[in-house]
N, C-alpha and C positions, 0 to 999 in steps of 0.2 A: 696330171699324173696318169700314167698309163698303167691301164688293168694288166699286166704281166709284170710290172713291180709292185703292186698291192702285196701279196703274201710274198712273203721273206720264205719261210719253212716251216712244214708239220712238226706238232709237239707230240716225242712218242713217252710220253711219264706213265707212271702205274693209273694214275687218274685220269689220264687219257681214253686210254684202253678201257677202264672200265667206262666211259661214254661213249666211247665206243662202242661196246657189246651190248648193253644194257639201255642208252638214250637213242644210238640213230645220231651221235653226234662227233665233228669233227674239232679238233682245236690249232690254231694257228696263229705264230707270228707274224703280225702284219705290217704295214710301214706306219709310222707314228702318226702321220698325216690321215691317214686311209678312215673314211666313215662308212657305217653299218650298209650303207649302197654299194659303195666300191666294193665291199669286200663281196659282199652277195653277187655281184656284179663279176668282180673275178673268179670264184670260186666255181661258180656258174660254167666260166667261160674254159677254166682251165682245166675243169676235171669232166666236163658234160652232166651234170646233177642239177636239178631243179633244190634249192634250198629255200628252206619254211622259216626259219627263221636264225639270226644272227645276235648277239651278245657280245661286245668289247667291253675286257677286263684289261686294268694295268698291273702287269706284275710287279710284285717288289722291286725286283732289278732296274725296274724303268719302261720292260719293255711291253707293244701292248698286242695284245691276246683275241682271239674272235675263235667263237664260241659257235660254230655253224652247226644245227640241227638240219638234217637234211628231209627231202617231202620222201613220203612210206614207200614209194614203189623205188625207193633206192636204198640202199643198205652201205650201211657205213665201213665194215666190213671188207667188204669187197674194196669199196674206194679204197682203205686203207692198207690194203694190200698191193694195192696198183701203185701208192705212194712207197710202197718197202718199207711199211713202221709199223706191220703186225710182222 
């Protein structure tokens, strides 16, 4: 599996946002296959951030989720403006 199909797309929900403002963290649809490496692994790669730590949830719908806290000298904020989903 290649790290540029790892994440699918950013999740901009109200619950996002506020992990956003408030955690330092980012949320993402990733490929169903994809484990807590790869995704650090891309996320790393494709946004330039050092990430602290990762969290995969399965949505209801099926689909599954990662839960990227990013390290302090980066602000999630900023990433998420670079993304167009603040």
């Amino acid at each position: 599996m290649s790290l540029d199909n790892v994440v699918i797309r950013p999740v901009s929900t109200e619950k996002a946002f506020r992990m956003i403002e408030r955690e330092n963290k980012l949320i993402f649809i990733v490929d169903p296959k994809a484990d807590k490496s790869k995704v650090k692994q891309a996320v790393e790669k494709l946004l330039n951030v050092k990430v602290e730590k990762v969290n995969i949830v399965r949505s209801i719908t099926g689909e599954k989720k990662a839960i990227v806290k990013l390290a302090k000298e980066y602000n999630a904020m900023d990433v998420a403006s670079r993304l167009k989903i603040v």
